[in-house]
Structures are given as C-alpha cells and as structure tokens.
KEGUKOL-667950 format. One record per residue (C-alpha): x, y, z; residue number from 1; residue in one letter. Coordinates in nm, 2 decimals. Each point is the difference from the previous one (the first is absolute). Layout:
N
r u=X&v=Y&w=Z&n=NUM&res=A
...
***
This chain:
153
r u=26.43&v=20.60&w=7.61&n=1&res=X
r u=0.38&v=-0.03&w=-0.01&n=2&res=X
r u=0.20&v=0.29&w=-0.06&n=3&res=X
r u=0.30&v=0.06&w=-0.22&n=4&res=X
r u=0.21&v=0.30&w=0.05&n=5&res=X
r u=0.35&v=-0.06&w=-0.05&n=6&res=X
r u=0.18&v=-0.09&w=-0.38&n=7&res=X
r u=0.33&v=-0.21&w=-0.03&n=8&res=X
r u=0.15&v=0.11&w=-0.29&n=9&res=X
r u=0.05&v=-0.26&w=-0.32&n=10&res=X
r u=0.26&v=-0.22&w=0.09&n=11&res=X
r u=0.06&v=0.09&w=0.34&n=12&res=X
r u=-0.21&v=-0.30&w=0.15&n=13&res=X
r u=-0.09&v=-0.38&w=-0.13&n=14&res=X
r u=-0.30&v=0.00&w=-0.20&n=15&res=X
r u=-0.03&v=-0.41&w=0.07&n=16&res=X
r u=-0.10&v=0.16&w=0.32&n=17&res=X
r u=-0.34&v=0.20&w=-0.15&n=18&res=X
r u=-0.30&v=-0.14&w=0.17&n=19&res=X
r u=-0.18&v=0.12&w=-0.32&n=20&res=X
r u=0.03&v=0.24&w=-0.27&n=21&res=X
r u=-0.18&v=0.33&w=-0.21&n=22&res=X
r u=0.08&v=0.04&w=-0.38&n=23&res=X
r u=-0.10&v=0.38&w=0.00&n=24&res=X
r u=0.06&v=0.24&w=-0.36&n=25&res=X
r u=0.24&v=0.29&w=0.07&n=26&res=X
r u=-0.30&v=0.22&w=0.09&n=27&res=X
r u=-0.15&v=-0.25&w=0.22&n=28&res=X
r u=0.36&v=-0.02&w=0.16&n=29&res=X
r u=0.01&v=0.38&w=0.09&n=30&res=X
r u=-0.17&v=0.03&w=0.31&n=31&res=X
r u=-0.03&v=0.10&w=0.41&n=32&res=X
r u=-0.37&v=-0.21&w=0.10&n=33&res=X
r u=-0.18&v=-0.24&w=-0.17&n=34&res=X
r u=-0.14&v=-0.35&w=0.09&n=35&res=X
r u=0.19&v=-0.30&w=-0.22&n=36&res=X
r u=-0.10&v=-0.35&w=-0.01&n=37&res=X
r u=0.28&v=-0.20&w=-0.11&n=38&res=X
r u=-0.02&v=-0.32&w=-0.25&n=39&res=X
r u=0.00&v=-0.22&w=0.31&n=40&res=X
r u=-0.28&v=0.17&w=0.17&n=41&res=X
r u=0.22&v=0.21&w=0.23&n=42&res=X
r u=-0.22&v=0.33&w=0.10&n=43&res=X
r u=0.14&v=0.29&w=0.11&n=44&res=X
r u=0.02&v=0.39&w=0.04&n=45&res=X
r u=0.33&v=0.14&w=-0.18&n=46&res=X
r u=0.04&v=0.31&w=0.27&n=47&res=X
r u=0.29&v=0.23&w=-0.07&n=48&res=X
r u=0.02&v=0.36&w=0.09&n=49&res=X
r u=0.05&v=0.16&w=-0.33&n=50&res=X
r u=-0.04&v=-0.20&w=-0.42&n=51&res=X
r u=0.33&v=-0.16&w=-0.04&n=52&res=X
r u=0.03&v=-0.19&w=-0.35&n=53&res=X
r u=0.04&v=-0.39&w=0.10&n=54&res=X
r u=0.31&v=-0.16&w=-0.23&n=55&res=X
r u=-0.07&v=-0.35&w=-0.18&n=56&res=X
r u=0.14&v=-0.21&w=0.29&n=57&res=X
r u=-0.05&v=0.20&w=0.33&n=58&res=X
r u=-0.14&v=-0.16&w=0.28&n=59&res=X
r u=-0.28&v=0.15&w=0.23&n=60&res=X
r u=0.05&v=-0.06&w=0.36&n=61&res=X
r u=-0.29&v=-0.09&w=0.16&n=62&res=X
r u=-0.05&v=0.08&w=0.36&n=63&res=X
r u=0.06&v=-0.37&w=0.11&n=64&res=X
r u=0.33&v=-0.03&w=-0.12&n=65&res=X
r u=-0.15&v=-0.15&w=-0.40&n=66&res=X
r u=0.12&v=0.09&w=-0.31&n=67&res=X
r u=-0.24&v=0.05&w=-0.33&n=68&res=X
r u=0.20&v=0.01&w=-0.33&n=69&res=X
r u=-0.06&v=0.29&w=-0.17&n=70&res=X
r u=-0.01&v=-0.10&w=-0.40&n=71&res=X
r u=-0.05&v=0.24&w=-0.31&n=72&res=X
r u=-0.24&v=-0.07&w=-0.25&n=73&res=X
r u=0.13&v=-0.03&w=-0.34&n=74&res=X
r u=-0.11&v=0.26&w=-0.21&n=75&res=X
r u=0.02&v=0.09&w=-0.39&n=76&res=X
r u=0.32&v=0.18&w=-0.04&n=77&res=X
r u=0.24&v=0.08&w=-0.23&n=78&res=X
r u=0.36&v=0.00&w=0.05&n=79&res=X
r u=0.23&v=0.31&w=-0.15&n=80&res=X
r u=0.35&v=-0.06&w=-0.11&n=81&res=X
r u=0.26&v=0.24&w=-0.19&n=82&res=X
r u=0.29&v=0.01&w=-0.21&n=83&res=X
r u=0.20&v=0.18&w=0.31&n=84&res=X
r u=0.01&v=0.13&w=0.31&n=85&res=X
r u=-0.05&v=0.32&w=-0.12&n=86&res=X
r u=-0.29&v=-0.05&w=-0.20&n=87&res=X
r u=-0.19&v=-0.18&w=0.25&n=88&res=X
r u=0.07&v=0.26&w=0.28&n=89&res=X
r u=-0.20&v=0.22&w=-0.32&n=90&res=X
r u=-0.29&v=-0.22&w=-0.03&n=91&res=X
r u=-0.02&v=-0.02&w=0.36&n=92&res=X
r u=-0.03&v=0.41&w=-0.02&n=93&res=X
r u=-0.31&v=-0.05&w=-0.25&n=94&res=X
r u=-0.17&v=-0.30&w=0.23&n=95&res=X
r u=0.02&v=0.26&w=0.32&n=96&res=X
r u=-0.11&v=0.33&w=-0.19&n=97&res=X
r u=-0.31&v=-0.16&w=-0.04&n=98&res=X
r u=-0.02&v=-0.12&w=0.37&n=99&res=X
r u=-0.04&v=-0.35&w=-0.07&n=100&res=X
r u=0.10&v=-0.22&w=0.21&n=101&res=X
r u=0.33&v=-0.20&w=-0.10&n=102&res=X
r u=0.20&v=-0.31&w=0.17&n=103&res=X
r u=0.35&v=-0.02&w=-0.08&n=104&res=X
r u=0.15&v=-0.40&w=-0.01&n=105&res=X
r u=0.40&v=0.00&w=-0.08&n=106&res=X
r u=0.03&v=0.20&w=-0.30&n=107&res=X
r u=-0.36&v=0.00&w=-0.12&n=108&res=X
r u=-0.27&v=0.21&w=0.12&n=109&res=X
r u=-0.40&v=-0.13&w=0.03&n=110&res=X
r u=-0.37&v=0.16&w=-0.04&n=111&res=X
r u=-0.35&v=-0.09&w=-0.02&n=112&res=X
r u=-0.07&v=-0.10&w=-0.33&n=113&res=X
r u=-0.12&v=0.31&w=-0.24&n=114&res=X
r u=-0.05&v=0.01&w=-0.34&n=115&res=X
r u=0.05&v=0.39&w=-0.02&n=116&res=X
r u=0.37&v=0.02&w=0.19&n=117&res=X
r u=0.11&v=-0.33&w=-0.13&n=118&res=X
r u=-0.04&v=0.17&w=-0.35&n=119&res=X
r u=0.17&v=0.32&w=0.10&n=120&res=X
r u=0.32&v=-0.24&w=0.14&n=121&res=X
r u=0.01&v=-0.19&w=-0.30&n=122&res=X
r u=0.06&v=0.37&w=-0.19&n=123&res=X
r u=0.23&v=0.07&w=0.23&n=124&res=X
r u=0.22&v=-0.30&w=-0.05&n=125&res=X
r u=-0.09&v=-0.28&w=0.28&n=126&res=X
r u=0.00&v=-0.33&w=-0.04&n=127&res=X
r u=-0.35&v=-0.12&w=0.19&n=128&res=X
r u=-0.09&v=-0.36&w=0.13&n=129&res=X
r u=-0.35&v=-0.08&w=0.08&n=130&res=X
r u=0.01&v=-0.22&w=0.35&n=131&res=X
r u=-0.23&v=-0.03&w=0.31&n=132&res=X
r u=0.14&v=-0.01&w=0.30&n=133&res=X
r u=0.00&v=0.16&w=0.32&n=134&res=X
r u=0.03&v=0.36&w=0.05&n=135&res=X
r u=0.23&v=0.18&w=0.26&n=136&res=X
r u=-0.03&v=0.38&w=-0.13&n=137&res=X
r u=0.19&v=0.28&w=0.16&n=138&res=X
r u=-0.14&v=0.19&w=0.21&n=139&res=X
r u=0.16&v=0.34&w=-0.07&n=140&res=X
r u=0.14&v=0.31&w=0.20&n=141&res=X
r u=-0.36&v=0.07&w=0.16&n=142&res=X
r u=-0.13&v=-0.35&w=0.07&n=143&res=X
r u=0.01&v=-0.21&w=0.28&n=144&res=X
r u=0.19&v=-0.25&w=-0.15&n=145&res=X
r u=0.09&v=-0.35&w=0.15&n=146&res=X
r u=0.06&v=0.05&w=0.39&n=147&res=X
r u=0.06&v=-0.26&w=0.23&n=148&res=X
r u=-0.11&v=0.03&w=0.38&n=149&res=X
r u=0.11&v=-0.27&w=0.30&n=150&res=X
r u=-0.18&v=0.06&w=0.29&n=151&res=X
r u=0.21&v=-0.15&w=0.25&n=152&res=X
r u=0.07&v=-0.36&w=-0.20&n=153&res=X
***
C-alpha cells in the first residue's frame, strides 16, 4: 500500500496537481495513522509520527512524489459576529470557558452547531448565522495543532 507521510500546507503547492482527493470532517482530519481511500480510488496509509490536524487544502505527499488533496467536509455551523472588537473578543471568552472548539474567519468566529450555547450568545449580544461549511478549529495552547513536515522534498 502506498504511503503518505509528508503535508504541503494549503496553498503552498497546485491542487490541479492532486492525483485524487479525501473530504474528511474536522475530527476525521485530526490524525497520525489511518488508511484513506480517496474519491478516485487512491488507497493509502496516512503515516506521520505524531496527530497533526490536516487544513482544508493541504496536500499529502505520498512516497512517490503524488499529491492527494486534502478537503474538509462541510459541516453544520454557525457563524458569530459582534457589534465590536471588544465584544467579540467577550464572546470569544464564553465559547473557550466551555472548551468548545471555535474557528475564527476575519472578524467572525465559528462552532459546531448547538442549541444550548447558541442561546447563551444570543443573551449575550451576538449576532449568529446558521451555515455549513468546513471547519478549521484551533487547536489551542496544548494541542498539536497544524504542523507541517518535509522530509527531504
């Protein structure tokens, strides 16, 4: 079975060049070994050293030299906009207190879709959008986050 074990980072190489591509949620996309079959039929063994959370748009280098597009899933999410700055730097406060994981887009921030903290945001002044889309959470202070490795390339 092929092997991939290198990432090229979202817009650092030509996705025309993708020999195939996996649409993966933002759980599926956090992750160190796992088998993948892409759209096209393309098998392979994802084979990092540590999780890394894949971006919407990386590339996995496979041992040959290939490329499989790495694509998010679109999920049910609602977008989280405020009045200012200020206040949305506060509702960002109230999204992390409850360790839930958050994306931040421009000036708006992102979450799953939940009835209970979309009702306390609304009480606390947001402005809420109901989209699906793909979902690129942080990863926080103690994650792994999104690392990129080149072994030799």
């Amino acid at each position: 079975m092929r092997r991939a074990f290198e990432i090229r980072a979202a817009g650092t190489w030509n996705a025309a060049t993708a020999i195939d591509r996996v649409v993966l949620d933002a759980d599926e996309r956090h992750r160190r070994r796992i088998t993948l079959t892409g759209e096209a039929g393309v098998a392979f063994l994802l084979d990092l050293p540590h999780a890394i959370a894949l971006k919407d748009g990386d590339g996995l280098v496979l041992e040959d030299g290939a490329i499989v597009h790495v694509t998010g899933k679109s999920e049910p999410l609602v977008e989280i906009s405020a009045t200012s700055p200020h206040e949305l730097a506060r509702l960002a406060w109230h999204i992390g207190n409850r360790h839930t994981d958050v994306q931040i887009v421009g000036d708006t921030l992102r979450i799953r879709r939940d009835h209970v903290l979309e009702e306390m945001l609304r009480g606390l002044g947001a402005r809420l959008t109901p989209i699906d889309a793909s979902f690129d959470p942080e990863h926080g202070a103690y994650g792994h986050g999104h690392q990129h490795h080149d072994h030799g390339a």
